[in-house]
C-alpha positions as CSV (number, residue, x, y, z in Angstrom):
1,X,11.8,6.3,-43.7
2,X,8.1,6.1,-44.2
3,X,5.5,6.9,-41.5
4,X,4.4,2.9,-42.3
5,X,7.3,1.6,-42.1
6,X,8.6,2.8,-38.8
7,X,4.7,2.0,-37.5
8,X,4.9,-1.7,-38.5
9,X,8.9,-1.8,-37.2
10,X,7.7,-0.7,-33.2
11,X,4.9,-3.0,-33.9
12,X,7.1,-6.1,-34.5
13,X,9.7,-5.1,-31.6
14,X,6.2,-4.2,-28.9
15,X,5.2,-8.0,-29.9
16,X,8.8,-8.8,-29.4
17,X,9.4,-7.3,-26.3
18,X,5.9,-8.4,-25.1
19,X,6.7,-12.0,-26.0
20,X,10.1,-11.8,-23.7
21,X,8.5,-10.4,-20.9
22,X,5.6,-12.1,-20.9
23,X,6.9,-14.9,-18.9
24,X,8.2,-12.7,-16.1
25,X,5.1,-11.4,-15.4
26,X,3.2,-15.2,-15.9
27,X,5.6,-15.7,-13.2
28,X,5.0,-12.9,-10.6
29,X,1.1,-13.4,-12.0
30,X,0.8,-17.2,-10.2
31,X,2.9,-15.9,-7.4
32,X,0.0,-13.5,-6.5
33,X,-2.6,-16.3,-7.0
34,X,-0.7,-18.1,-4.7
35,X,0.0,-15.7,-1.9
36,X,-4.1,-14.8,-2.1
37,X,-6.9,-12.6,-3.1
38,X,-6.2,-9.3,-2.9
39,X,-9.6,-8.2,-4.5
40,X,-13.0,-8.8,-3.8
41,X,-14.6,-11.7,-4.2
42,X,-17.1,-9.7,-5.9
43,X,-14.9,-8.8,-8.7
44,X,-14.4,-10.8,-12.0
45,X,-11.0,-12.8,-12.1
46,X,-9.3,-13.4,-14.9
47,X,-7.2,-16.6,-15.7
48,X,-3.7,-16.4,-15.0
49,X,-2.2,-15.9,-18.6
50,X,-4.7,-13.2,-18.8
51,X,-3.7,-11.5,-15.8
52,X,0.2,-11.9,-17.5
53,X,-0.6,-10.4,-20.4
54,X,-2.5,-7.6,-19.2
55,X,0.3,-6.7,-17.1
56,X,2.8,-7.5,-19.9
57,X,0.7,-5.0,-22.0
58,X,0.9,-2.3,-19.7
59,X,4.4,-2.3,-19.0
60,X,5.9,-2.8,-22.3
61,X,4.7,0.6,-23.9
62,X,7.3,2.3,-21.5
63,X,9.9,1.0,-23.5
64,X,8.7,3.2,-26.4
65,X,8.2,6.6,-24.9
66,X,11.0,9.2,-25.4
């Protein structure tokens, strides 16, 4: 199988996988908006869906490694 071809095939199942999970973590995301800040107020905040996807981002590559 080409190089390409497996590259474009884990691209499709990360945005796959990403897409599944992502409403888990949009989930545990409002849940720690709701229970309160637990950074500084000093800090940026992102919105919520962007606090889900960065944390959908970083977990999903984990299914990849091995």
């Amino acid at each position: 199988m080409p190089a390409t071809a497996r590259l474009h095939r884990e691209a499709v199942q990360f945005r796959i996988l990403l897409g599944l999970t992502y409403p888990l973590f949009l989930a545990a995301a409002l849940v720690q908006r709701l229970r309160g800040p637990a950074r500084p107020a000093l800090a940026p905040r992102r919105t919520v869906f962007g606090e889900a996807r960065a944390m959908a981002a970083q977990a999903v590559p984990f299914a990849f490694m091995g």
